[in-house]
Structures are given as structure tokens and as C-alpha cells.
VOKEBA-773773 format. One record per residue (C-alpha): residue in one letter; x, y, z. Coordinates in steps of 0.05 Angstrom, whole numbers, plus 5000, padded with zeros to 4 digits. Layout:
<rs>
AXYZ ...
</rs>
This chain:
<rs>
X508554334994 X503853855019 X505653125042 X501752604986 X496552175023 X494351724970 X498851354929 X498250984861 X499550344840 X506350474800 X508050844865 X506850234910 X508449654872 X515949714874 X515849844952 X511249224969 X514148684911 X521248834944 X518148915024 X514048365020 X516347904961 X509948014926 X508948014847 X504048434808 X498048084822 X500148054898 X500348774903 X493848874863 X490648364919 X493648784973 X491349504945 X484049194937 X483748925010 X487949575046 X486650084993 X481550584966 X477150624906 X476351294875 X472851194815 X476850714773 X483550714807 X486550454857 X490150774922 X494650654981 X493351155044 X500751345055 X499851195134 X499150405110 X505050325082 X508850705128 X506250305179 X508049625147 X515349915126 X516950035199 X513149605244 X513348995188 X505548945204 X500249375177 X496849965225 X492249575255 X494148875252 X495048625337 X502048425352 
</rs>
């Protein structure tokens, strides 16, 4: 079975609110400056947040 690459909100909210203390709104600001618009949702390349939940910065943010 194939890994998931894009994830949804309801998939992502939980992970960022508790990683980086951010409510609803927060995450909905993060999705629409990191994520991807296909058609009228909203989605999270997996590598992002993978990259934030082990680095604690985002893919390619410059130490």
C-alpha cells in the first residue's frame, strides 16, 4: 500500500495544535501559507510536517 502524500485538515490539526500550540484558526493560517489548494480543500504535503515534527523547523526554513 502506498504511503499518503497529502493530508487533510482533520488529519493535521491535532498534530500541529499539540506540536506547535496552535488553535483552529492557527492551523488553517498554516495550511494556507505551507499547504496546497486542490479545488476547495485544503492539504498538507506529508514531507512538511515530517520535517517540522523532527527538525522543529519546517523543510526549508535556514537554521
Amino acid at each position: 500500500m502506498r504511503e499518503k502524500k497529502l493530508l487533510t485538515f482533520n488529519e493535521v490539526a491535532p498534530i500541529l495544535a499539540e506540536h506547535l500550540g496552535l488553535g483552529r484558526d492557527g492551523v488553517r493560517r498554516f495550511m494556507r501559507k505551507y499547504g496546497v489548494r486542490v479545488g476547495r480543500k485544503l492539504y498538507l504535503h506529508s514531507s512538511i510536517l515530517e520535517g517540522l515534527l523532527e527538525r522543529g523547523r519546517l523543510p526549508r526554513e535556514e537554521a
